[in-house]
C-alpha positions in Angstrom: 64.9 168.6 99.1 66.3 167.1 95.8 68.9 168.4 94.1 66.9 169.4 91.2 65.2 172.0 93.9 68.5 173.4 94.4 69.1 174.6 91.0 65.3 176.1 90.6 66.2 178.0 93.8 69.6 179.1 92.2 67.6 180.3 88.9 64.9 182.1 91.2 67.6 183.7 93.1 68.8 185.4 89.8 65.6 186.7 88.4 64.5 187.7 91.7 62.5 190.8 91.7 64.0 192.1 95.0 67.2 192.3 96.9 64.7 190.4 99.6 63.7 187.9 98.0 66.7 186.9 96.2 68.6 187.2 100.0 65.6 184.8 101.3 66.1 182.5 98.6 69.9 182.5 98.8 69.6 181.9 102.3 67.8 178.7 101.5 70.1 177.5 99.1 72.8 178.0 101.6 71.2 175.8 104.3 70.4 172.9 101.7 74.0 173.0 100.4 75.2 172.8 104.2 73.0 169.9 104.6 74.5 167.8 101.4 77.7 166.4 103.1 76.0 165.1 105.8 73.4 163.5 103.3 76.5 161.9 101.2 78.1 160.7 104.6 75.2 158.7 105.8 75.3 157.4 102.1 78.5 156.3 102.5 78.0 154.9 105.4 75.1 152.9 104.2 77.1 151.4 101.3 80.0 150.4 104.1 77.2 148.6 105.7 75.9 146.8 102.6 79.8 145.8 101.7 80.2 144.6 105.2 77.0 142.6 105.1 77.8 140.8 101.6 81.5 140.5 102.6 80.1 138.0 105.9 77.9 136.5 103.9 80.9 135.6 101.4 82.5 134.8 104.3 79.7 132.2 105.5 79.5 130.6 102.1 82.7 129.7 101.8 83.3 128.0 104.9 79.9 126.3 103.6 81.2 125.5 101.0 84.5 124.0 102.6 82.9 121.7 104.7 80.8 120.1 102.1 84.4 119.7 99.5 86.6 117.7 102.0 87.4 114.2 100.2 86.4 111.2 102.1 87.2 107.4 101.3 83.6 105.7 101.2 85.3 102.5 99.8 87.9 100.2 98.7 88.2 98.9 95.5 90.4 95.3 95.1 91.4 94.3 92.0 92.9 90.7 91.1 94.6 90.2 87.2 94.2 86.6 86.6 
C-alpha cells in the first residue's frame, strides 16, 4: 500500500464515527507502518546491488582500457644531417 494510503487511513482514523472503526483502522495503519522498514531494507539492498554492479563494470572498463593504452614501438626512424 503507498504511503499516500497511509495518511488517508490516519485521517479516517480521526473522524471515525466509532471507537470500532477507528480501532480497525488503527490497527491497519499499525501493520503497514510495521511493514515499512522491511520495504526500505530491501531498497537498500537493491541500490547496494546496483553500486556493486556499476562498480565491476568500472572495474572491467578500465582494465579495458589498460590493455588497449600500453605504448608499443611499431618503428624506427633514422635520420642522417648531410
Amino acid at each position: 500500500m503507498p504511503i499516500e494510503a497511509v495518511g488517508a487511513d490516519v485521517n479516517e482514523a480521526r473522524q471515525a464515527a466509532t471507537m470500532w472503526e477507528q480501532y480497525e483502522l488503527l490497527g491497519r495503519i499499525r501493520a503497514l507502518e510495521a511493514k515499512k522498514p522491511r520495504s526500505c531494507q530491501r531498497i537498500f539492498d537493491f541500490e547496494d546491488e546496483i553500486t556493486a554492479k556499476c562498480d565491476k563494470h568500472i572495474d572491467a572498463l578500465e582494465k579495458h582500457i589498460q590493455q588497449r593504452t600500453s605504448p608499443e614501438r611499431f618503428f624506427t626512424i633514422g635520420w642522417k644531417v648531410i
